[in-house]
Every structure is written in structure tokens, then in C-alpha cells.
Backbone atoms as SQL, in Angstrom:
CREATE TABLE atoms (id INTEGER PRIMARY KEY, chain TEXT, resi INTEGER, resn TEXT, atom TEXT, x REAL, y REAL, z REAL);
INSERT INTO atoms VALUES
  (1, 'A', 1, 'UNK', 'N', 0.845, -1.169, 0.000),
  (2, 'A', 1, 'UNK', 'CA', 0.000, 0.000, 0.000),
  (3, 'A', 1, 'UNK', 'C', 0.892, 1.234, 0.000),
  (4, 'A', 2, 'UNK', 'N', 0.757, 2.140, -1.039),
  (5, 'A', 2, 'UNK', 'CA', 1.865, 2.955, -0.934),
  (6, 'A', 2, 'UNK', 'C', 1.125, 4.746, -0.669),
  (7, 'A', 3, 'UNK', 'N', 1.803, 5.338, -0.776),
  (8, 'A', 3, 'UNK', 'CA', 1.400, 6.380, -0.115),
  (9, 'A', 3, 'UNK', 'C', -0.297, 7.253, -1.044),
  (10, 'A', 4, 'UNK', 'N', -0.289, 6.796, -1.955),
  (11, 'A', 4, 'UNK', 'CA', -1.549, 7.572, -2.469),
  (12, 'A', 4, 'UNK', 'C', -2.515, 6.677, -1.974),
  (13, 'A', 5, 'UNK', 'N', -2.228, 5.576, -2.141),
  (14, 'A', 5, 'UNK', 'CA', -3.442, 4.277, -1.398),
  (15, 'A', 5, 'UNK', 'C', -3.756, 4.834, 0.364),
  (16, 'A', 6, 'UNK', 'N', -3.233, 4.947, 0.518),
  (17, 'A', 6, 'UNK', 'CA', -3.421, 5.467, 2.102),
  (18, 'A', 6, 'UNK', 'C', -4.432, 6.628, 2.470),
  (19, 'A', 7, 'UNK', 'N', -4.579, 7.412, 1.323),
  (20, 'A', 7, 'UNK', 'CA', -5.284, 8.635, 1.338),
  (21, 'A', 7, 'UNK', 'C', -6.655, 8.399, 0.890),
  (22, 'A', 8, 'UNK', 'N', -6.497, 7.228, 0.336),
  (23, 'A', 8, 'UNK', 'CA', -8.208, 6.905, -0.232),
  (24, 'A', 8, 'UNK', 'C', -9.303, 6.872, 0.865),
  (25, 'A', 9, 'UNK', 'N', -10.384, 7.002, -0.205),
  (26, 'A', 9, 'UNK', 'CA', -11.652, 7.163, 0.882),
  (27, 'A', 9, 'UNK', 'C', -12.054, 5.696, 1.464),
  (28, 'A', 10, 'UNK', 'N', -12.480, 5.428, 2.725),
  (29, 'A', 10, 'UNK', 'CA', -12.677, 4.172, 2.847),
  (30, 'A', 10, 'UNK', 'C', -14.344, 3.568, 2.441),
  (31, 'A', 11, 'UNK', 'N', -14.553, 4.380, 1.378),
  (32, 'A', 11, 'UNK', 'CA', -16.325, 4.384, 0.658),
  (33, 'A', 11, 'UNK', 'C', -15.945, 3.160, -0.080),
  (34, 'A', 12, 'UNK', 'N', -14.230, 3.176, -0.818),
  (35, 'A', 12, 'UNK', 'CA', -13.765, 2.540, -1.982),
  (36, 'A', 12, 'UNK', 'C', -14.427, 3.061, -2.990),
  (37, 'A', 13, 'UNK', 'N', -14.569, 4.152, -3.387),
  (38, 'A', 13, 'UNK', 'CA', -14.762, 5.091, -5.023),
  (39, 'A', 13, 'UNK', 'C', -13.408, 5.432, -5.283),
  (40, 'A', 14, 'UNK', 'N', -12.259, 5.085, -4.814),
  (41, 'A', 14, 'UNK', 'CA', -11.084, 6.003, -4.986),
  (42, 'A', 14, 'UNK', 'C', -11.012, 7.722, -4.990),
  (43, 'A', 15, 'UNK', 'N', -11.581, 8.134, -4.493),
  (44, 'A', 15, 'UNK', 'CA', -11.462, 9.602, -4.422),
  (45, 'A', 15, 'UNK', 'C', -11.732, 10.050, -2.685),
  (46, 'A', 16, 'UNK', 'N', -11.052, 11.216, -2.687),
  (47, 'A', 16, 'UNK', 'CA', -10.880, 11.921, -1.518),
  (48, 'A', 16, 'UNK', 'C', -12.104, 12.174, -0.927),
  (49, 'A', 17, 'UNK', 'N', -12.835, 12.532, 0.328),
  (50, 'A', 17, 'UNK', 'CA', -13.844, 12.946, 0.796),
  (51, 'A', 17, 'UNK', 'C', -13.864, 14.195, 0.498),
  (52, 'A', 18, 'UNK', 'N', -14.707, 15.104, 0.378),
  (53, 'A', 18, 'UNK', 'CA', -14.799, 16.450, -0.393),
  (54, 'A', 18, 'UNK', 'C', -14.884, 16.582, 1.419),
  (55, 'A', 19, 'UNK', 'N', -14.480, 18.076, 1.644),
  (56, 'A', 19, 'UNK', 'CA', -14.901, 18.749, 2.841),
  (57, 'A', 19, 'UNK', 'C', -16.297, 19.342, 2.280),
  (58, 'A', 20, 'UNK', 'N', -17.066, 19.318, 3.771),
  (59, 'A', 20, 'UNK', 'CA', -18.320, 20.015, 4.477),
  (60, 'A', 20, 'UNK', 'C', -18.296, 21.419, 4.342),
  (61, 'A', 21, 'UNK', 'N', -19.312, 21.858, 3.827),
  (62, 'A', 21, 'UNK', 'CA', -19.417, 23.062, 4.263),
  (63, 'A', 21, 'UNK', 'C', -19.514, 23.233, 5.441),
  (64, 'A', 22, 'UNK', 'N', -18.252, 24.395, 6.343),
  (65, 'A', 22, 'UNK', 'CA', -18.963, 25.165, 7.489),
  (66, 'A', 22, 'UNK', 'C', -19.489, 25.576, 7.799),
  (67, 'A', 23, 'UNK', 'N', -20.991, 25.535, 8.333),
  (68, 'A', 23, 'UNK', 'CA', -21.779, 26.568, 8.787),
  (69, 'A', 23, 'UNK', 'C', -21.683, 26.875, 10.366),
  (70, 'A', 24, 'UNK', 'N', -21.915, 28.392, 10.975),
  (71, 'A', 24, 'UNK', 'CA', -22.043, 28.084, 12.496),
  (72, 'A', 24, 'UNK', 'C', -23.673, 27.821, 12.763),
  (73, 'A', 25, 'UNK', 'N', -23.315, 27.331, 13.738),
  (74, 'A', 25, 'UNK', 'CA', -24.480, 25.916, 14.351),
  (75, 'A', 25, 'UNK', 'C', -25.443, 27.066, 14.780),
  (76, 'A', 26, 'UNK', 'N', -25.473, 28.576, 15.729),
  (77, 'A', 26, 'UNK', 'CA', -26.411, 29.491, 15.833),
  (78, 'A', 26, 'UNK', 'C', -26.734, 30.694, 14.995),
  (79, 'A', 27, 'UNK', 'N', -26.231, 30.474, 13.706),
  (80, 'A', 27, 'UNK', 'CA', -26.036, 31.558, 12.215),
  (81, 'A', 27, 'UNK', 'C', -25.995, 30.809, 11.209),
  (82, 'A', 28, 'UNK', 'N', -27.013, 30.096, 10.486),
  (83, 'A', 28, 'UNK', 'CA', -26.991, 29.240, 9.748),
  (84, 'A', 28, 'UNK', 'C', -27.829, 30.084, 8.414),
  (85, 'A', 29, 'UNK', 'N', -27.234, 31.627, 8.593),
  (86, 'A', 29, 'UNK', 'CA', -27.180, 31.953, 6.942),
  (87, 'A', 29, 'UNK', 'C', -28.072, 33.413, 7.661),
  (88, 'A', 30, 'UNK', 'N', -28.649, 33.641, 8.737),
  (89, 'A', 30, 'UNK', 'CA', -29.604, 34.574, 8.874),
  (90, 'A', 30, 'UNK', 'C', -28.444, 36.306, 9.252),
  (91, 'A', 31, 'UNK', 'N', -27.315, 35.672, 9.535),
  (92, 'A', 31, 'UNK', 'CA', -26.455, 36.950, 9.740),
  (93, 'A', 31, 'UNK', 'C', -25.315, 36.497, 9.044),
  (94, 'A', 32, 'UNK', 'N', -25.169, 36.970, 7.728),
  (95, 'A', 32, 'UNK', 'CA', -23.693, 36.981, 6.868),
  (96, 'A', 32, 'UNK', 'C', -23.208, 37.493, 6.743),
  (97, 'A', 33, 'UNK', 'N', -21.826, 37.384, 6.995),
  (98, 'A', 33, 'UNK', 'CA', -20.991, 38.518, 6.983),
  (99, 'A', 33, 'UNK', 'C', -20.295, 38.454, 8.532),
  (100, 'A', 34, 'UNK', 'N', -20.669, 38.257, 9.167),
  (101, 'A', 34, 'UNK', 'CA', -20.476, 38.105, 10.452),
  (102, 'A', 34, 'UNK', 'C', -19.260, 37.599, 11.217),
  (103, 'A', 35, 'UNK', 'N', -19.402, 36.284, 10.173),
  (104, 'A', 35, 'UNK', 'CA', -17.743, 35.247, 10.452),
  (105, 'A', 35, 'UNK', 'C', -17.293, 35.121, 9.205),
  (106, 'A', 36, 'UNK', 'N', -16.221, 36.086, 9.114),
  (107, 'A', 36, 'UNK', 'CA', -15.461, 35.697, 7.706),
  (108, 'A', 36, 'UNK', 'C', -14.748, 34.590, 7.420),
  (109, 'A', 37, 'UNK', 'N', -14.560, 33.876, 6.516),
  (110, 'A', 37, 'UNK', 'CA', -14.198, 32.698, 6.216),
  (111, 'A', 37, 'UNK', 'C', -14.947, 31.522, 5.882),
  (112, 'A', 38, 'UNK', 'N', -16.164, 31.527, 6.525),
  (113, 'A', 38, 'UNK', 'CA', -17.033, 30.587, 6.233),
  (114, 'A', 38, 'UNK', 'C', -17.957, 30.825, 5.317),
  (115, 'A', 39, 'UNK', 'N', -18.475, 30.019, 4.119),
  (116, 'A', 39, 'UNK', 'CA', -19.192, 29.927, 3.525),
  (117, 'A', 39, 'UNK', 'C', -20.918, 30.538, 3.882),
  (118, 'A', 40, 'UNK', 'N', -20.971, 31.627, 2.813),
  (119, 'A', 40, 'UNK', 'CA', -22.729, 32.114, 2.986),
  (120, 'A', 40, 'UNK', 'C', -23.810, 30.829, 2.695),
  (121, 'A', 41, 'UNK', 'N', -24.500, 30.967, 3.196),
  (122, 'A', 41, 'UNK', 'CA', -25.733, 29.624, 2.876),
  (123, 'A', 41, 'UNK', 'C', -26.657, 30.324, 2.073),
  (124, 'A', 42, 'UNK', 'N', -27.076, 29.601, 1.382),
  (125, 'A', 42, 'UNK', 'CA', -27.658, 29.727, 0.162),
  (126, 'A', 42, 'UNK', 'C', -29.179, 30.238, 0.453),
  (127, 'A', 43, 'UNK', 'N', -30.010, 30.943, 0.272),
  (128, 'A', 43, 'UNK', 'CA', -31.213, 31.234, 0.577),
  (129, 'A', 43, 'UNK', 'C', -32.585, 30.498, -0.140),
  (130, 'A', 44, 'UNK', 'N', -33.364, 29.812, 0.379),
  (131, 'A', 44, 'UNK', 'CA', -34.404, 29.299, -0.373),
  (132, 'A', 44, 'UNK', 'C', -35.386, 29.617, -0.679),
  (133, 'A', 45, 'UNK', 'N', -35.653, 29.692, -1.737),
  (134, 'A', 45, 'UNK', 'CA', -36.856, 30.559, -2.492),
  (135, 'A', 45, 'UNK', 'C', -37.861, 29.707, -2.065),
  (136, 'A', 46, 'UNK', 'N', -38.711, 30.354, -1.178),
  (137, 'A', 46, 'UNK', 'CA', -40.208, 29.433, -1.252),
  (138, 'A', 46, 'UNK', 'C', -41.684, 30.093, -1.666),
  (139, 'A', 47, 'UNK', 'N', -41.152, 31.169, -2.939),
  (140, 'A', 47, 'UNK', 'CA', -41.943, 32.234, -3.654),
  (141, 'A', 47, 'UNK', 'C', -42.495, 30.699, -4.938),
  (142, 'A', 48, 'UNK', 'N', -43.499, 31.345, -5.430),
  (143, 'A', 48, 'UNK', 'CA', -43.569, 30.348, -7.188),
  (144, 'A', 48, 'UNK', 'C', -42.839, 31.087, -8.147),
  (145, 'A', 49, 'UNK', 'N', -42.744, 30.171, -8.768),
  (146, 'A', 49, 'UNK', 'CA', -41.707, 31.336, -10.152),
  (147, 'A', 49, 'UNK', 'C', -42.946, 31.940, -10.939),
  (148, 'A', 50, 'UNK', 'N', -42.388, 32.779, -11.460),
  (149, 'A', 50, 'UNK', 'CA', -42.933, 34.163, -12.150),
  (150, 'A', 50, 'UNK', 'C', -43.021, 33.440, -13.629),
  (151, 'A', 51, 'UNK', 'N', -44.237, 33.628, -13.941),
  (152, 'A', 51, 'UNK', 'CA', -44.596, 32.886, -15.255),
  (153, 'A', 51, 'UNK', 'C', -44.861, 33.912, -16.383),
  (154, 'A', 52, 'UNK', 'N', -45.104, 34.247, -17.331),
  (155, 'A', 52, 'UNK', 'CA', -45.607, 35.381, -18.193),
  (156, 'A', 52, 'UNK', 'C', -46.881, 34.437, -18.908),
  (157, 'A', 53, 'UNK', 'N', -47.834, 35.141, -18.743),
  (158, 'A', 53, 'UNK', 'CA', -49.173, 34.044, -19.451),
  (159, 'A', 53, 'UNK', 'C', -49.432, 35.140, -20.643),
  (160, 'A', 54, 'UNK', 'N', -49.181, 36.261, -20.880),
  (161, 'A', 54, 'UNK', 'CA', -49.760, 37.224, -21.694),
  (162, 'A', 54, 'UNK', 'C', -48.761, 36.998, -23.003),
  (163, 'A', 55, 'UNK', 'N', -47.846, 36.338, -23.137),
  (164, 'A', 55, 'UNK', 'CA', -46.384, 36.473, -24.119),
  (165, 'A', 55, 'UNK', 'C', -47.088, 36.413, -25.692),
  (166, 'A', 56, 'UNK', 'N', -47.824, 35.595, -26.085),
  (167, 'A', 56, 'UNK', 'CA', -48.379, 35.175, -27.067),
  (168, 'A', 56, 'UNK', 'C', -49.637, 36.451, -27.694),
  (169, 'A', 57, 'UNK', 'N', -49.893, 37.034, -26.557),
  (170, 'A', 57, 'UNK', 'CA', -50.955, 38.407, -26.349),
  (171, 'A', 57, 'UNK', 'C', -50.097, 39.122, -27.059),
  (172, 'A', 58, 'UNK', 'N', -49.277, 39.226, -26.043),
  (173, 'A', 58, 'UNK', 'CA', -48.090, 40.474, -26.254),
  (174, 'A', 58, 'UNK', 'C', -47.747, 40.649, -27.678),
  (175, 'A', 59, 'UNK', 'N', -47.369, 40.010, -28.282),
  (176, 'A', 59, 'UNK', 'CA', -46.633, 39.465, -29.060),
  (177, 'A', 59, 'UNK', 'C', -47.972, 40.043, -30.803),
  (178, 'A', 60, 'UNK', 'N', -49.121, 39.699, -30.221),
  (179, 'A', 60, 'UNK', 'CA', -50.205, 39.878, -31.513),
  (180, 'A', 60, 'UNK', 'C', -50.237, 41.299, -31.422),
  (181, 'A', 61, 'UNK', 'N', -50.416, 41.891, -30.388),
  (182, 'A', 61, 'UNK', 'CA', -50.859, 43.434, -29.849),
  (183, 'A', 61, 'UNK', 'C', -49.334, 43.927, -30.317),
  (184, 'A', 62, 'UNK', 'N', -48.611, 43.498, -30.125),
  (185, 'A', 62, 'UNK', 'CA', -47.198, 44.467, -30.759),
  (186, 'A', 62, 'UNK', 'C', -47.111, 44.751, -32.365),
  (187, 'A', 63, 'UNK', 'N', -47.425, 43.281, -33.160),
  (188, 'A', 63, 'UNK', 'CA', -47.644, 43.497, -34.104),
  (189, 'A', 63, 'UNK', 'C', -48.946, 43.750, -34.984),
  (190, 'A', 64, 'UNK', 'N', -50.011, 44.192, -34.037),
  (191, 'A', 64, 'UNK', 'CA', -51.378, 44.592, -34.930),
  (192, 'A', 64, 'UNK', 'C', -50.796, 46.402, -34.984),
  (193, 'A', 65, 'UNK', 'N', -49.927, 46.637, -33.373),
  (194, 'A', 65, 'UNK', 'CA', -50.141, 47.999, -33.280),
  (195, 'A', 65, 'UNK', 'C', -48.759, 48.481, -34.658),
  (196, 'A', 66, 'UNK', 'N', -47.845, 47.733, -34.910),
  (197, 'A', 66, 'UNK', 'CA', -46.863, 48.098, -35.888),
  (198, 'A', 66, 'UNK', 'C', -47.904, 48.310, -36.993),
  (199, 'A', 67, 'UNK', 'N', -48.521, 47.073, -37.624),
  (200, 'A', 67, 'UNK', 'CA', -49.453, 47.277, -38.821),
  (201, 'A', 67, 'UNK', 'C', -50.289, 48.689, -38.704),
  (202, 'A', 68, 'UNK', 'N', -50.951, 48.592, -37.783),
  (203, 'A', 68, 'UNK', 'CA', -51.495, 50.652, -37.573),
  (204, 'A', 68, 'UNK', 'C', -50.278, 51.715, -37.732),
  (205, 'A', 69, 'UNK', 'N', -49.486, 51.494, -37.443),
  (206, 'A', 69, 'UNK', 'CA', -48.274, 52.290, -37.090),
  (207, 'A', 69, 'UNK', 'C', -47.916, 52.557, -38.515),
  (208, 'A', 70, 'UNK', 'N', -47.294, 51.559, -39.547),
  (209, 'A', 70, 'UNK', 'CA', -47.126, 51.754, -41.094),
  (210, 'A', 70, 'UNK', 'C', -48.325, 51.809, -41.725),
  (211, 'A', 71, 'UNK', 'N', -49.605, 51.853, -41.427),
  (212, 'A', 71, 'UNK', 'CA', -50.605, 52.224, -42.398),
  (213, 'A', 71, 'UNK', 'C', -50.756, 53.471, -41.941),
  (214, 'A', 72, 'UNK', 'N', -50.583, 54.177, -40.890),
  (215, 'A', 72, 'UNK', 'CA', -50.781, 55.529, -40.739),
  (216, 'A', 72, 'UNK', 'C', -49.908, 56.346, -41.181),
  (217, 'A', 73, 'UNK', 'N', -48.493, 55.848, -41.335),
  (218, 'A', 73, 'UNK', 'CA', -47.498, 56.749, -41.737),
  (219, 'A', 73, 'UNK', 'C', -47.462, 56.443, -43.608),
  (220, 'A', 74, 'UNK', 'N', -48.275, 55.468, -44.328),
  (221, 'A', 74, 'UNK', 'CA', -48.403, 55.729, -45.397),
  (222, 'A', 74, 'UNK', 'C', -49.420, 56.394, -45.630),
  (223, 'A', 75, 'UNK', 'N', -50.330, 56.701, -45.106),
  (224, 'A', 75, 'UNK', 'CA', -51.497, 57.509, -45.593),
  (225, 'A', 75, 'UNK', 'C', -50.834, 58.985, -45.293),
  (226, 'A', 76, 'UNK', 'N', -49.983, 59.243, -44.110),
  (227, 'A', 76, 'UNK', 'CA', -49.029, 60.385, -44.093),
  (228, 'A', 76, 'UNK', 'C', -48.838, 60.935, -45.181),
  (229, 'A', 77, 'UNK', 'N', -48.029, 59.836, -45.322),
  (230, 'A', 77, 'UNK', 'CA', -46.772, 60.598, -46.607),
  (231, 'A', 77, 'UNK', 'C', -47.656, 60.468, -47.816),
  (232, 'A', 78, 'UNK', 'N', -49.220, 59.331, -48.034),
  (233, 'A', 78, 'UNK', 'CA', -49.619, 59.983, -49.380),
  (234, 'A', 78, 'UNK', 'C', -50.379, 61.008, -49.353),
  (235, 'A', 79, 'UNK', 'N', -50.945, 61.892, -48.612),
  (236, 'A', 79, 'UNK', 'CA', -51.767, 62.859, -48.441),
  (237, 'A', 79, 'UNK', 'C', -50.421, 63.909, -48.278),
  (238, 'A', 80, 'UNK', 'N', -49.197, 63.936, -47.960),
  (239, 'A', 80, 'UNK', 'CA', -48.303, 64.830, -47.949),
  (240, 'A', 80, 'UNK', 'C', -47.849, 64.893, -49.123),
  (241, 'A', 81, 'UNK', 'N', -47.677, 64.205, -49.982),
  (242, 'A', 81, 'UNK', 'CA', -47.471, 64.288, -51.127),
  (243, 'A', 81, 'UNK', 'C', -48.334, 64.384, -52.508),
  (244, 'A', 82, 'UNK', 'N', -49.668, 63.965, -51.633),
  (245, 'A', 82, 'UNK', 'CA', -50.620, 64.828, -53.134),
  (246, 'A', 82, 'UNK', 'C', -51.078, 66.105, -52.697),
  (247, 'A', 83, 'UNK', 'N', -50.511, 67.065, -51.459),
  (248, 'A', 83, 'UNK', 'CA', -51.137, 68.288, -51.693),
  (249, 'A', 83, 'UNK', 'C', -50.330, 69.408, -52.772),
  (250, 'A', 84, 'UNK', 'N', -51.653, 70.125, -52.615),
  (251, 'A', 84, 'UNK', 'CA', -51.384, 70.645, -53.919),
  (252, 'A', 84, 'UNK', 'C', -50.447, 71.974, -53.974),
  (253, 'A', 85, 'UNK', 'N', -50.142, 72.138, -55.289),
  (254, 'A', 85, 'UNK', 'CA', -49.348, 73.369, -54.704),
  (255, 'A', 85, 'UNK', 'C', -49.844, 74.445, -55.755),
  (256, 'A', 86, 'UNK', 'N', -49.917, 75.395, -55.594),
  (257, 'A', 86, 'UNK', 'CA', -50.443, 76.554, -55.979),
  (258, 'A', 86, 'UNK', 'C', -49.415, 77.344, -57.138),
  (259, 'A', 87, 'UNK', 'N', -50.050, 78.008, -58.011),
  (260, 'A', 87, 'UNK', 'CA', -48.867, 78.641, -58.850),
  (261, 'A', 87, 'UNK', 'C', -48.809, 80.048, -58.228),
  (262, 'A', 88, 'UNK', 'N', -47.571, 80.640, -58.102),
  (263, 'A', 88, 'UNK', 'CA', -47.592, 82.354, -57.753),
  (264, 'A', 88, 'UNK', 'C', -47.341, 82.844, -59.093),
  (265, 'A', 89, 'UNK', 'N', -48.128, 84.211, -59.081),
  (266, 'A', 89, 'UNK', 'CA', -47.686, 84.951, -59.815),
  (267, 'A', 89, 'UNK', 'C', -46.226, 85.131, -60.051),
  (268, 'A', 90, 'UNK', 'N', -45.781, 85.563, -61.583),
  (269, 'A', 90, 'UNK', 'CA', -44.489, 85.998, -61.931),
  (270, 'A', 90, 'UNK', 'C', -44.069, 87.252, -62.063),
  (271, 'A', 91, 'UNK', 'N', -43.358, 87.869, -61.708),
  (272, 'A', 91, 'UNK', 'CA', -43.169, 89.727, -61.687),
  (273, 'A', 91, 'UNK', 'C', -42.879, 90.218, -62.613),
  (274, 'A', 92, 'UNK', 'N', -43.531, 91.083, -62.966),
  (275, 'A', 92, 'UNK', 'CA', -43.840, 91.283, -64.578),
  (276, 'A', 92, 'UNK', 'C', -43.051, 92.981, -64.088),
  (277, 'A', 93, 'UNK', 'N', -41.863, 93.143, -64.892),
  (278, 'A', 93, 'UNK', 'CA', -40.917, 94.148, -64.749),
  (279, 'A', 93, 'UNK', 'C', -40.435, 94.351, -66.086);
């Protein structure tokens, strides 16, 4: 048995035991910052996740309002461009 054999885990996976996280036993994440060196604990969400149900809504309403958006700016520019323009007099000198 030579010296790397000696270090094995006695699970027999051949690999080292990972170290534990430290936590302290009366601060188990509610004051961090407190003891430097030790690992923050992770906080658990016990909210529901945030879903979007409207996306598919969204999504028609964005593009009905574009389609209004370019039919208004072509009726713009064709009513800006068929007005009329007037002749002025020429100065008769």
C-alpha cells in the first residue's frame, strides 16, 4: 500500500472525501458577513416562479399595433405628397 493508497476514501470510489461546508451551528445563513471565512448559505426561495401568461398576447398586440403604425405613416406621406401646390404669380418688370 503505498502512499496515495493510504489517502483513499474508505467508501472505496477512490477519491478523496470532499470537505463540508462550514456553517455556524447558531447563524446558519440569517447573519452573513459576520464570520469571515465561512461559507454564505444559500437562501431558499419558497416564492412560485414568475410565469408570463400574456407572451403570445403580447406578441399579436405588438404586431397589430406596428401594422397601424405603417398604415398611418403611409397615408401620411400619401396625403403629404398629393397636396397641392399653388402657382404664384411671376413679376412682370
Amino acid at each position: 500500500m503505498g502512499r496515495k493508497d493510504a489517502r483513499r476514501n474508505p467508501g472505496g470510489n477512490g477519491l478523496l472525501p470532499q470537505p463540508q461546508p462550514r456553517y455556524h451551528p447558531r447563524c446558519p445563513g440569517d447573519c452573513p458577513g459576520l464570520l469571515p471565512g465561512l461559507p454564505l448559505a444559500q437562501p431558499v426561495s419558497l416564492m412560485e416562479p414568475i410565469v408570463d401568461t400574456f407572451l403570445i398576447g403580447r406578441f399579436i398586440l405588438l404586431a397589430v399595433m406596428s401594422l397601424v403604425f405603417l398604415g398611418c405613416l403611409f397615408l401620411f406621406l400619401i396625403f403629404h405628397l398629393m397636396e397641392p401646390v399653388f402657382a404664384k404669380p411671376l413679376h412682370s418688370s
